[in-house]
N, C-alpha and C positions, 0 to 999 in steps of 0.2 A: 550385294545383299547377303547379308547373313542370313541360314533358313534353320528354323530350330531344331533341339536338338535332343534327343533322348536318348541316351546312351547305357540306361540302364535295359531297357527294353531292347535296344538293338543288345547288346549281351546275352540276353535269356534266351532273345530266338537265335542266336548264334549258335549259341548249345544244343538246344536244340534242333540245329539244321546238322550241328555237330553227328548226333545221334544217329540221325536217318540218315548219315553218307554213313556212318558203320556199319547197319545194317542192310542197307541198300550194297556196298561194298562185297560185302561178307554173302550175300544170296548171288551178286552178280558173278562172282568169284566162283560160288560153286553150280552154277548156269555155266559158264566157262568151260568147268572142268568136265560137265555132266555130257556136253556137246560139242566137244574138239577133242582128238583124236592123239591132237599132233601138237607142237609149239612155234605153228609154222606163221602162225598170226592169226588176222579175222577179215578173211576174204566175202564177198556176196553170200556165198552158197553158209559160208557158214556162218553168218549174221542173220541169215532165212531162220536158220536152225536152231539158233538161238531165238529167234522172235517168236516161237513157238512154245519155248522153254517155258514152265510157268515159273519156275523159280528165278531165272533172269529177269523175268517180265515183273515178278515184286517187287526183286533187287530193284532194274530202271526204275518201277513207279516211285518207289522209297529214294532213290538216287534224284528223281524229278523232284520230289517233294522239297527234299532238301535245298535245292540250288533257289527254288520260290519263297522257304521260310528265308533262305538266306538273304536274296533280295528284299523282305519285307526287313528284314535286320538293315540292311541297310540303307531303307529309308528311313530310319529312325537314329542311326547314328554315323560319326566319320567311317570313312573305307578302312584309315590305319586302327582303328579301334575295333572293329568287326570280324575284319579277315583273320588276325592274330587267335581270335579264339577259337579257329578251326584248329588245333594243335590239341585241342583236349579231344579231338577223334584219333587218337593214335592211343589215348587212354581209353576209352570206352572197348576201341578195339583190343587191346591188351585183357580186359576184361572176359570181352569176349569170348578172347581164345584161351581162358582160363579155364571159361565155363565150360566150354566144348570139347578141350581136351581133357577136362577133370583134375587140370594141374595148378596148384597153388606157385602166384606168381615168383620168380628168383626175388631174391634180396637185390640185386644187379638192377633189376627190373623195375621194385617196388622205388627205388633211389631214383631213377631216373623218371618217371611218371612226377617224383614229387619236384625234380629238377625243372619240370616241362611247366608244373602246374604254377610253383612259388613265380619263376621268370616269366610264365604269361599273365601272372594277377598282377606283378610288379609295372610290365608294359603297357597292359592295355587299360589298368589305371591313372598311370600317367597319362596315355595317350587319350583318354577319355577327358581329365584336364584341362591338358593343353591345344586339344583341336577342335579346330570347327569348320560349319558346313558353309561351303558360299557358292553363288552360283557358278557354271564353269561354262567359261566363257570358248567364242567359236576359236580362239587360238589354242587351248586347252583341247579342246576335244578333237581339232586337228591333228596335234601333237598324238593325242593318246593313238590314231589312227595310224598314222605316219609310222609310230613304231609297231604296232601290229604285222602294217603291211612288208617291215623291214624283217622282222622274225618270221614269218610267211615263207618270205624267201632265201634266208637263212636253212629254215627247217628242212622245204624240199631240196635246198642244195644242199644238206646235209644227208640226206637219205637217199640221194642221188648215189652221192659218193659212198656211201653202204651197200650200194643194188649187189657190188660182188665179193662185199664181205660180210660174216657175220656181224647183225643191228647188237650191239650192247644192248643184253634188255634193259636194264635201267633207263636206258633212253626214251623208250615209251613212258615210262613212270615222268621222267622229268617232266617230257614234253606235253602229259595229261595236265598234269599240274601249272605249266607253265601257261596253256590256253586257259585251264581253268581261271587262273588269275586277271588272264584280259576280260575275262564275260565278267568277272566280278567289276572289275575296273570300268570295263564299259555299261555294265550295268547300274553300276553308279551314277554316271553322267548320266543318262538315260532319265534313271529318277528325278534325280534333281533336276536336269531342265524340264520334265513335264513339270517339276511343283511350280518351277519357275513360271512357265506358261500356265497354269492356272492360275497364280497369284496374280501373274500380270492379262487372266483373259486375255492371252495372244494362242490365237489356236489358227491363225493362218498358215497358207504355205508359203514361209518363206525362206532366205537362205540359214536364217539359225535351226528353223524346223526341220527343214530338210537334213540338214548335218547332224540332226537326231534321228533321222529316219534313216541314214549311212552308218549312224554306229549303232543302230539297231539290228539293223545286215553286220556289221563287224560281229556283233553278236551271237547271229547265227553262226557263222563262218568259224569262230573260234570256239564254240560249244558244239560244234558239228565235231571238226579236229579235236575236243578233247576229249569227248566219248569215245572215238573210234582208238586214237591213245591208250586210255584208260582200259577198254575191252579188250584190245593185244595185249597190253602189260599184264593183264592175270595172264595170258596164255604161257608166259615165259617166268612169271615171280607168282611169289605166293602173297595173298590177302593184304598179310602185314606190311609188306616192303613197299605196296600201292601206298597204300592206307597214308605209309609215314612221309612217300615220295609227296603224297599231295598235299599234307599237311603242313610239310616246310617250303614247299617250290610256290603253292598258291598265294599264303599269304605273305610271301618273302615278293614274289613281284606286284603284288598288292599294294603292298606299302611302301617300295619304293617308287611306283608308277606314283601312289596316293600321294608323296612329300614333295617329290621333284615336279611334276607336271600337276598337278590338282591344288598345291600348294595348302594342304589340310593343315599342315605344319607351321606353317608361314609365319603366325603369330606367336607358335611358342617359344622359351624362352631358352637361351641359351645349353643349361643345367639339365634342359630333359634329353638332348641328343646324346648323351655319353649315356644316358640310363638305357637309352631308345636300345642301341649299340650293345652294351653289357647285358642287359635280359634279353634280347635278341638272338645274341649268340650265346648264352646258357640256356637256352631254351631248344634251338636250334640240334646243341650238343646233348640234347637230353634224349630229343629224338630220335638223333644219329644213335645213342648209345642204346636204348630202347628198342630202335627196329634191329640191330646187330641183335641184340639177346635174342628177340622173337626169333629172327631167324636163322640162330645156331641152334635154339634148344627147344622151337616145338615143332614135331612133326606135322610136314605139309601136307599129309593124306587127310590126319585127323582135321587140320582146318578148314581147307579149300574144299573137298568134295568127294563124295563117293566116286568109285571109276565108271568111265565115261562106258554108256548102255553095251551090250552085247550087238555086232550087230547081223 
C-alpha cells in the first residue's frame, strides 16, 4: 500500500526542526561550557548539574522540539527526502556564529553554505520525485533492528577498546549523529505502521503490533545514546563541529537505511541514483569545507560560553 504523500510540508518543517537543533545546539553548548569544569565527558553528577542549568534546559527543550517537528516532517514525506534537509543547520549555524561573534562570514565560508544549499535543493528535489511512502513491512522493520542491535555492539566494543586511550572526540560527534539517524529511521516505521493500523482499524496486540512496540524501545535506546553523545561531544569540540557532525552522519545513515531496507527508492528510475550520489557528495564536501572554516577562524570562547562559574 502506497500512503500519501506531501512533500512539500515535510520540507518546511524540516527546516524548521532545522532551526530549533541550531538553537537548541548553541544554548546546549553553552550549558556545557557554563557547568563542566573539565573535557573529561558527562558523568551523573555532572548531567545533575546540568539539569539545573536553565540555559541547557532551553537548549534540550528547543533540541526536544525539533526532533517532534521533525517527526511530524516525516509523517508527511519520504525519510530520504526529509533527513537531507537537516544540512541547512550548519547554515543557520554559521549564521549564528556570525551574529555572536560580530564577524562577517569568510568568502571560503559564503562558497560553501551555497555548495551545501544548490546540492541539497538539487537532491532532495529529486528525491521528492522519485520516492514514495509504502507500508514497511515486519521483515523491513526486523532488518532495521537487527542493524541497530549490530551497531550497539560495535559501539560499546568500540569504546571498550578506548577505556586506555584517549576517545577521539570526533567520535562522540559521529556517534550522536549516527544514533540520531536510527531514531529518525525508526521513527519513521513507527509512523507509518500506526497510519497503517489506523487505515486498516487493526489496533490489536499482535505480532506486527508488537514489533512496533520493540522499535518504539529501539527508539528510546538510540535517543537515549544520542543525547548522552551529543552532550560529551560539546565537552571536547566546539558548537560548530557538533552541529556539522550531525548534519552529515544523520542524514547520511538515514538515507541509506531509507533506500536499502525501507526501499523508498525502489521505484525510481535509473538516472536519479548518479544525481542521488553527486549532490550528495558536493553537499557532503561543502559541509566538511564549512565546519574546517568555522573552526580555524572563529573563536571558541566567543561561541560556546562564557567560563564555567567561579566556584
Amino acid at each position: 500500500m502506497t500512503i500519501t504523500s506531501f512533500p512539500i510540508i515535510g520540507i518546511v518543517l524540516a527546516v524548521i526542526s532545522a532551526l530549533f537543533l541550531t538553537l537548541g545546539n548553541f544554548l546546549q553548548s553553552r550549558g556545557v561550557a557554563r557547568t563542566t569544569a573539565d573535557s573529561s565527558g558527562i558523568g551523573p553528577a555532572r548531567f545533575w548539574r546540568l539539569a539545573r542549568d536553565p540555559v541547557w534546559l532551553g537548549g534540550s527543550a528547543l533540541f526536544g522540539l525539533a526532533i517532534l517537528v521533525q517527526l511530524a516532517a516525516l509523517a508527511f514525506a519520504p525519510l530520504i527526502v526529509v533527513q537531507p534537509v537537516g544540512v541547512i543547520a550548519l547554515v543557520f549555524a554559521s549564521v549564528l556564529t556570525a551574529l555572536v561573534t560580530k564577524t562577517a562570514p569568510r568568502v571560503r565560508e559564503v562558497v560553501s553554505i551555497a555548495v551545501c544549499v544548490i546540492s541539497l535543493g538539487v537532491f532532495v528535489s529529486v528525491a521528492a520525485a522519485v520516492s514514495e511512502q509504502t507500508t514497511i513491512t515486519d521483515e523491513q522493520l526486523i532488518a532495521v533492528l537487527i542493524v541497530l542491535l549490530v551497531v550497539l555492539a560495535a559501539t560499546f566494543a568500540g569504546l571498550a577498546g578506548f577505556r586506555r586511550r584517549r576517545t577521539p572526540p570526533v567520535l562522540y560527534v559521529l556517534l550522536g549523529g549516527l544514533y540520531s539517524g536510527f531514531v529518525a529511521t525508526l521513527g519513521k516505521t513507527v509512523i507509518l505502521r500506526i497510519q497503517t493500523a489506523i487505515h486498516h482499524r487493526d489496533i490489536t496486540l499482535d505480532e506486527t503490533n508488537l514489533l512496533t512496540i520493540a522499535c518504539a524501545a529501539g527508539i528510546a535506546v538510540a535517543g537515549a545514546l544520542s543525547i548522552w553523545f551529543v552532550q560529551t561531544a560539546h565537552t571536547v569540540n566546539g558548537p560548530q563541529v557538533v552541529v556539522a557532525g550531525l548534519t552529515v552522519v544523520d542524514p547520511f545513515v538515514a538515507v541509506v537505511l531509507g533506500i536499502t531496507v525501507l526501499q523508498e527508492a525502489a521505484s525510481a528510475p535509473l538516472w536519479s541514483f548518479p544525481i542521488f550520489a553527486v549532490a550528495g557528495a558536493a553537499a557532503m564536501a561543502g559541509v566538511w569545507s564549512l565546519a574546517k572554516e568555522q573552526t580555524d577562524h572563529t573563536p571558541a570562547a566567543a561561541v560556546s560560553s562564557s567560563p564555567p562559574p567561579s566556584r
